[in-house]
mmCIF file of the C-alpha atoms, coordinates in Angstrom:
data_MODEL
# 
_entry.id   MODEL 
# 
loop_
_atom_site.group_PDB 
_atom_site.id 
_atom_site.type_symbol 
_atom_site.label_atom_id 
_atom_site.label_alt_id 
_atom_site.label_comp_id 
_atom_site.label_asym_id 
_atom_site.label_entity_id 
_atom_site.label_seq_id 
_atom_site.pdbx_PDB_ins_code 
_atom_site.Cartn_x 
_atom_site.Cartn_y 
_atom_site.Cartn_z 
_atom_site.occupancy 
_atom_site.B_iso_or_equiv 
_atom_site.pdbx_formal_charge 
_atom_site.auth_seq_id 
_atom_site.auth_comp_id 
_atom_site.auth_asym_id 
_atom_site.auth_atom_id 
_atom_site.pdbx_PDB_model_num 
ATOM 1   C CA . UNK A 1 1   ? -3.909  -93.371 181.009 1.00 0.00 ? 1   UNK A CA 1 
ATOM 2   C CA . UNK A 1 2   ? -3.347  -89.809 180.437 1.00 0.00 ? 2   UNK A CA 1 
ATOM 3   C CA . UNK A 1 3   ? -5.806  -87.886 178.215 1.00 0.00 ? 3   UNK A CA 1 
ATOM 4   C CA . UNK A 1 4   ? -5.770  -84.142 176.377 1.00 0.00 ? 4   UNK A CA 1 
ATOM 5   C CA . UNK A 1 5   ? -7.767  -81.139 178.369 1.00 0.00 ? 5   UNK A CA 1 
ATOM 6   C CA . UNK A 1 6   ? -6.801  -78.770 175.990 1.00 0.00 ? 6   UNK A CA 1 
ATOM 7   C CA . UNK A 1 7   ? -4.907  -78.123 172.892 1.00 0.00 ? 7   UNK A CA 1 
ATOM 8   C CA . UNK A 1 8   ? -3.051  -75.137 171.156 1.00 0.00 ? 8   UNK A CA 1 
ATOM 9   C CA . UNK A 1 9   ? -1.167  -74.362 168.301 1.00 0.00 ? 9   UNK A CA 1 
ATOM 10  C CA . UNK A 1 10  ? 2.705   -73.769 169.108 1.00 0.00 ? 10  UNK A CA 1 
ATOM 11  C CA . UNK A 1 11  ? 4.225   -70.772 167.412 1.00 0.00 ? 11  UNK A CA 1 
ATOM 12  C CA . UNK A 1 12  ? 7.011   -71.192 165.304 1.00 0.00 ? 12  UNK A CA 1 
ATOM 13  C CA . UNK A 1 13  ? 10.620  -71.311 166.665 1.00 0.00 ? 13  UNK A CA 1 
ATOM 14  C CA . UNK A 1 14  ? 9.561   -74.289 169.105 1.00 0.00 ? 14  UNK A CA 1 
ATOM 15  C CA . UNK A 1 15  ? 11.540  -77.599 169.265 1.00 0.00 ? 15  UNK A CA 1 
ATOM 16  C CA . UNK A 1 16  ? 11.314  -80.688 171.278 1.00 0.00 ? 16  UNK A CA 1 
ATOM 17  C CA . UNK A 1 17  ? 15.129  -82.420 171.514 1.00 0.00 ? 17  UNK A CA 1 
ATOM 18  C CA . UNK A 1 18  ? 15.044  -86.421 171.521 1.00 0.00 ? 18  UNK A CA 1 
ATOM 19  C CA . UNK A 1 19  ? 18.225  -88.194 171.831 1.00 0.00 ? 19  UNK A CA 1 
ATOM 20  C CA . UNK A 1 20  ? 18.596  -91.226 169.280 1.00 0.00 ? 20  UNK A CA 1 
ATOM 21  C CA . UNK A 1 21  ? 21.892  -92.578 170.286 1.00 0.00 ? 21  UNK A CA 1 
ATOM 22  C CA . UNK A 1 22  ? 24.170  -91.639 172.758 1.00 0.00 ? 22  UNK A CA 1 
ATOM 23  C CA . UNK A 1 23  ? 26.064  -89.277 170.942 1.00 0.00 ? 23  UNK A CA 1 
ATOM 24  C CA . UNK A 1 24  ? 23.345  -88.358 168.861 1.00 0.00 ? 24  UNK A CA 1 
ATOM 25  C CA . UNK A 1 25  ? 20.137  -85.961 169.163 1.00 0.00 ? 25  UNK A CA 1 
ATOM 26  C CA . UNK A 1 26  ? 17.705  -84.988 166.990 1.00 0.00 ? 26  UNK A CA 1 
ATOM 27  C CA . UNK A 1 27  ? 14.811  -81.698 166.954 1.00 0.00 ? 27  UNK A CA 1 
ATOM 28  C CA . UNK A 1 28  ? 11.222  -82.094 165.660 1.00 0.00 ? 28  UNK A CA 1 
ATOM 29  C CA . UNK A 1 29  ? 9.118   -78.463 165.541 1.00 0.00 ? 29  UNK A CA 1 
ATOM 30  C CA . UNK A 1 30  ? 6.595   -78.586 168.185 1.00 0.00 ? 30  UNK A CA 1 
ATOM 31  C CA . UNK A 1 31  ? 3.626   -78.295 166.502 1.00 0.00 ? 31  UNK A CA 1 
ATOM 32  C CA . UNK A 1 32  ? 0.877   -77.764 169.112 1.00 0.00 ? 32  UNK A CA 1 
ATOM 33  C CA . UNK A 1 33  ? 0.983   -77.426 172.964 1.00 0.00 ? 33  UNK A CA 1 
ATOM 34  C CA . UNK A 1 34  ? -1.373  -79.776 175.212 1.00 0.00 ? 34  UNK A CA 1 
ATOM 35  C CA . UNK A 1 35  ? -2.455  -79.945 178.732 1.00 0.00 ? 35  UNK A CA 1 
ATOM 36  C CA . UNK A 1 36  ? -2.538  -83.482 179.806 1.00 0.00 ? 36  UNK A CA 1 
ATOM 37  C CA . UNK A 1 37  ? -4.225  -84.788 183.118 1.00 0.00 ? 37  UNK A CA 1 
ATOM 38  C CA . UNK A 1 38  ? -4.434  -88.474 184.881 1.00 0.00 ? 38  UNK A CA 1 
ATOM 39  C CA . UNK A 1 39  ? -6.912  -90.007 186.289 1.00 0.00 ? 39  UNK A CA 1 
ATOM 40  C CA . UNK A 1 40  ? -9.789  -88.474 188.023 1.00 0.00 ? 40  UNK A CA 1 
ATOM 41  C CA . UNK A 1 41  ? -7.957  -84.963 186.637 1.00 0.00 ? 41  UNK A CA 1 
ATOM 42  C CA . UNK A 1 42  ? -4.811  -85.826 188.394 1.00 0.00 ? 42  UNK A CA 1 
ATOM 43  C CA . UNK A 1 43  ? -1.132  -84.686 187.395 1.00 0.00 ? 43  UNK A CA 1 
ATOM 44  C CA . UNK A 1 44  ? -1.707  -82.074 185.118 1.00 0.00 ? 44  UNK A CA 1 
ATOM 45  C CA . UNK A 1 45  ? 1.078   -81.216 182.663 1.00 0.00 ? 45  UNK A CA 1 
ATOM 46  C CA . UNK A 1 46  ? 1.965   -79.350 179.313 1.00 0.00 ? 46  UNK A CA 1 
ATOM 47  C CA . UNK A 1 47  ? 3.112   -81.175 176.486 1.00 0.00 ? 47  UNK A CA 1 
ATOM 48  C CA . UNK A 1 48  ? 4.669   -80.206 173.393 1.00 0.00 ? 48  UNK A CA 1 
ATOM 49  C CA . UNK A 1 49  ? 3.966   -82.482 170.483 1.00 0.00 ? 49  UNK A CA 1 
ATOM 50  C CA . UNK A 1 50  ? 5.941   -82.588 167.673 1.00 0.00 ? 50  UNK A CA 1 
ATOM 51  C CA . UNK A 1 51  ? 5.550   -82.291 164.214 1.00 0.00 ? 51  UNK A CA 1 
ATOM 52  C CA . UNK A 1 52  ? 5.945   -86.652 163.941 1.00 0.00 ? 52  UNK A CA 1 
ATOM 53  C CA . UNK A 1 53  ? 3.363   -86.840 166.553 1.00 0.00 ? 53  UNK A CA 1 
ATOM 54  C CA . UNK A 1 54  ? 5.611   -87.548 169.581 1.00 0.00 ? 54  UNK A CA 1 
ATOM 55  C CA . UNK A 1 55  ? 5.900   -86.160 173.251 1.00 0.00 ? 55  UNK A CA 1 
ATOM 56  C CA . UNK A 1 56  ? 7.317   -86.737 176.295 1.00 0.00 ? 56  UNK A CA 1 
ATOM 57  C CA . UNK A 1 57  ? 5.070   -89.634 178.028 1.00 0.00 ? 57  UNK A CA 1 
ATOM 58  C CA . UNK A 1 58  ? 2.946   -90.959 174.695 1.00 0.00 ? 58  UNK A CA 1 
ATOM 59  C CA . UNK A 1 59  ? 3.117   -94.722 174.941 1.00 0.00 ? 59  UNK A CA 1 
ATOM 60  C CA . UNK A 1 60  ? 4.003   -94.861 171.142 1.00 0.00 ? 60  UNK A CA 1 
ATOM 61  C CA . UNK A 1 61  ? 6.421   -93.085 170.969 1.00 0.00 ? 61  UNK A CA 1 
ATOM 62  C CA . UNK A 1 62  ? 9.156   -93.921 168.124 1.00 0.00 ? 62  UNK A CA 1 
ATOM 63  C CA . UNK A 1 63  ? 11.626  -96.875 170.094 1.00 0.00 ? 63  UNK A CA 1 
ATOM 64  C CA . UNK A 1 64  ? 15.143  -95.644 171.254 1.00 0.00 ? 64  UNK A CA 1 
ATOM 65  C CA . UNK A 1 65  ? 14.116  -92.095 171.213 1.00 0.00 ? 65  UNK A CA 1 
ATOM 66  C CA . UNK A 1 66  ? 14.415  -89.986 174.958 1.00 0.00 ? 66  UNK A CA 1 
ATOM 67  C CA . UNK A 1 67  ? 13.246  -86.527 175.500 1.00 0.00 ? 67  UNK A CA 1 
ATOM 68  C CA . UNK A 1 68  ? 15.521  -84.324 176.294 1.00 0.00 ? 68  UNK A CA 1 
ATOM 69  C CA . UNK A 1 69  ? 13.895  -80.929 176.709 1.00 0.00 ? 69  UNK A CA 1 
ATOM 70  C CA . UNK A 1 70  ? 12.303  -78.038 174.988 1.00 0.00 ? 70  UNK A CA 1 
ATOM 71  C CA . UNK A 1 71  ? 14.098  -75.655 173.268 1.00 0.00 ? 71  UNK A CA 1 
ATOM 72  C CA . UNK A 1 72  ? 13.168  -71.930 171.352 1.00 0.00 ? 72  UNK A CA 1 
ATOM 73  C CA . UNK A 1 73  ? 15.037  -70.424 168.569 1.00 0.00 ? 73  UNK A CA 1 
ATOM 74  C CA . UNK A 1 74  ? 13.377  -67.572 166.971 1.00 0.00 ? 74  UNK A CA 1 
ATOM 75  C CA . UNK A 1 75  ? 13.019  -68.189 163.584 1.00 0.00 ? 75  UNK A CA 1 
ATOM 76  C CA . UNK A 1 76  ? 14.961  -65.499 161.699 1.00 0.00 ? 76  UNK A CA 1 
ATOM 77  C CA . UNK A 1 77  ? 17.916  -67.773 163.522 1.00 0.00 ? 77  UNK A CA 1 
ATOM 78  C CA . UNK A 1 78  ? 17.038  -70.612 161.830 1.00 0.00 ? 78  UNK A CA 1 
ATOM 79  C CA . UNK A 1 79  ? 16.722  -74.320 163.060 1.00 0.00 ? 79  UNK A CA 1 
ATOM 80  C CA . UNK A 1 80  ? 18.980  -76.282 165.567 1.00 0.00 ? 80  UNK A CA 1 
ATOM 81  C CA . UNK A 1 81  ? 21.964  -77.963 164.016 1.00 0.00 ? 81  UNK A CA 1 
ATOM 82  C CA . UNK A 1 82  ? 20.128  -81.380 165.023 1.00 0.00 ? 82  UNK A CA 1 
ATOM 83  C CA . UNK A 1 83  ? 16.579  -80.609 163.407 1.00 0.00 ? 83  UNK A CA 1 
ATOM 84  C CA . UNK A 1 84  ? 15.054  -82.680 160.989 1.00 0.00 ? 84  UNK A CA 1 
ATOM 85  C CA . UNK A 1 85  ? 11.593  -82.555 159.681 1.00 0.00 ? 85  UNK A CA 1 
ATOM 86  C CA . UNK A 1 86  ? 10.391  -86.111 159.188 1.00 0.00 ? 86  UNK A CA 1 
ATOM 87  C CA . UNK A 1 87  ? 10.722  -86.969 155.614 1.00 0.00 ? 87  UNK A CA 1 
ATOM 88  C CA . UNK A 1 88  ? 7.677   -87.533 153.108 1.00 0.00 ? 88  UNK A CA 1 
ATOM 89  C CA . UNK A 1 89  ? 7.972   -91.259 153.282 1.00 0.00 ? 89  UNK A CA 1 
ATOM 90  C CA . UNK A 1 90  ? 7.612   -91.004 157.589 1.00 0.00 ? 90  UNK A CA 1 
ATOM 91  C CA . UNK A 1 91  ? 4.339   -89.380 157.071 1.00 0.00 ? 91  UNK A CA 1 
ATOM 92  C CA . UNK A 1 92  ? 2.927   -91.047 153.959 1.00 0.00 ? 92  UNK A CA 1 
ATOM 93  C CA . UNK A 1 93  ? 3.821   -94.264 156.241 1.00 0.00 ? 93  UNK A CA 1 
ATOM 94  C CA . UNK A 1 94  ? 2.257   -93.615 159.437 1.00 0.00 ? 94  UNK A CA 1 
ATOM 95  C CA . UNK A 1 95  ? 0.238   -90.766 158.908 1.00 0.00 ? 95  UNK A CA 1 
ATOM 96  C CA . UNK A 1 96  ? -0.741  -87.751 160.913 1.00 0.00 ? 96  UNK A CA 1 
ATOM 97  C CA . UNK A 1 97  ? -1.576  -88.851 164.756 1.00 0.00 ? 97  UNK A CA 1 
ATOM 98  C CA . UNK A 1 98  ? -3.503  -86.354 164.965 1.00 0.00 ? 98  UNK A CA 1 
ATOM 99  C CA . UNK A 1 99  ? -6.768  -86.518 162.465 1.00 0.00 ? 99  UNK A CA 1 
ATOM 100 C CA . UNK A 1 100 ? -8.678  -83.604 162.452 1.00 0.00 ? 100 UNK A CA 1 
ATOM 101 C CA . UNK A 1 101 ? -12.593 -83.970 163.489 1.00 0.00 ? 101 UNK A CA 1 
ATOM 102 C CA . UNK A 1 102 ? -15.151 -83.289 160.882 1.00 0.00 ? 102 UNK A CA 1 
ATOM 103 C CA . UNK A 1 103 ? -18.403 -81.822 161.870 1.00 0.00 ? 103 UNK A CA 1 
ATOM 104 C CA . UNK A 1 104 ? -21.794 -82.501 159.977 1.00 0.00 ? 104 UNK A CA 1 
# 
């Protein structure tokens, strides 16, 4: 099992490119950027995870959905033709992956 080293926020204008069918794909904003190792610190790797929680090599990742690559647009270019935000009801369903830590 892989686990996170390190995490930081991406900048805007980041995608990660999933393809849902065939003749389909579909763009998420990365959201943050994370170095991943193996065990014992092995395999070391950056990871882009998306704003639905997703990246390449996450065992729960949504079914029938292959990464395809990174991609950067600046953003006074707008999105990709294929991005989609995940809609309210994705969200308010699963919720955030990623819970921020409270400290006392």
């Amino acid at each position: 099992m892989k686990r996170i080293v390190e995490i930081v926020p991406a900048r805007p204008g980041w995608y990660a490119r999933w393809q849902v069918t065939p003749e389909q794909t579909r763009c998420y904003p990365v959201s943050l950027w994370a170095l991943v190792e193996g065990p014992e610190g092995s395999d070391r790797e950056v990871v882009g995870v998306d704003c639905a929680g997703q990246w390449p090599g996450a065992d729960d990742n949504e079914a029938g959905g292959d990464f395809v690559r990174y991609l950067f647009q600046t953003p006074d270019s707008g999105r990709p033709e294929d991005a989609e935000p995940p809609s309210t009801a994705e969200l308010r369903e699963s919720g955030p992956r990623l819970q921020p830590v409270t400290t006392t």
